[in-house]
C-alpha positions in Angstrom: -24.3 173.3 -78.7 -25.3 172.8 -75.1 -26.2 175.8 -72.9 -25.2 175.0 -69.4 -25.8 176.3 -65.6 -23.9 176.7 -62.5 -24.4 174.3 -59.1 -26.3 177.7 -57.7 -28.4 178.3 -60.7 -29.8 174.5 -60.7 -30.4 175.1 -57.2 -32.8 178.3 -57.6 -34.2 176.4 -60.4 -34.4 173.0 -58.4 -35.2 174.9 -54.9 -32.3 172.8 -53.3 -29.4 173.9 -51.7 -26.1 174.4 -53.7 -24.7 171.9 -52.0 -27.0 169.6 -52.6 -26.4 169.9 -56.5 -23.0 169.6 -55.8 -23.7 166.5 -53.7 -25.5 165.0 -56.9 -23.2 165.8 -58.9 -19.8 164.5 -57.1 -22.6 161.3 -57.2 -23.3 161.0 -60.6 -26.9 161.6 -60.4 -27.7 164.5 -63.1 -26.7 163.7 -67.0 -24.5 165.3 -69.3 -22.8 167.1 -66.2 -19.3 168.2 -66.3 -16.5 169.7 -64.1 -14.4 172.4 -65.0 -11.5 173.6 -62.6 -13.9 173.9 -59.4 -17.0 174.3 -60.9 -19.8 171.9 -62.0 -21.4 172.6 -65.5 -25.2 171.1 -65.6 -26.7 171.3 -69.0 -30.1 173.6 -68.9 -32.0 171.3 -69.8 -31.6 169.1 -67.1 -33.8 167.6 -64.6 -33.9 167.4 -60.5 -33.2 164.0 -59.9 -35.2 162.4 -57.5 -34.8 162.0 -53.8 -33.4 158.6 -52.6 -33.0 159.5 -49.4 -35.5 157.7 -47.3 -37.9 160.4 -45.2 -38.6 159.3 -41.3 -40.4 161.0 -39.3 -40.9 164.5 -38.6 -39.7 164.9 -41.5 -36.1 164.2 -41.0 -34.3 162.1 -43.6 -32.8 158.3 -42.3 -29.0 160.1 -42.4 -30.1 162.6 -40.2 -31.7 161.2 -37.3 -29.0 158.4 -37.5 -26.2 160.7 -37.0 -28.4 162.6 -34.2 -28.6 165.6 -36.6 -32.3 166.5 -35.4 -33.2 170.3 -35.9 -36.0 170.7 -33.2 
């Protein structure tokens, strides 16, 4: 039987924000995940995926500084 975690335990584990894991989860991007009432299940044994975000520079992602979203 599959053990399974919570969106804020895979983010401890992962050192992402929980809504982050959510984010990759409503995307698709973690295997054998599941949804149950409000909450996303994400089997232990599961992997961070990785980053597809492109990185600019000083170290703001493409998203960010296109939407002006620039923490200074």
């Amino acid at each position: 039987m599959t053990e399974y975690m919570s969106a804020p335990e895979a983010a401890k584990k992962w050192g992402i924000s929980e809504r982050r894991v959510q984010k990759l989860c409503e995307e698709k991007r973690i295997p054998g995940i599941t949804k149950f009432s409000r909450m996303w299940l994400i089997p232990k044994s599961a992997e961070k995926p990785i980053d597809k975000r492109l990185k600019m520079d000083a170290g703001l992602y493409a998203r960010q500084k296109e939407c002006g979203n620039q923490h200074e």
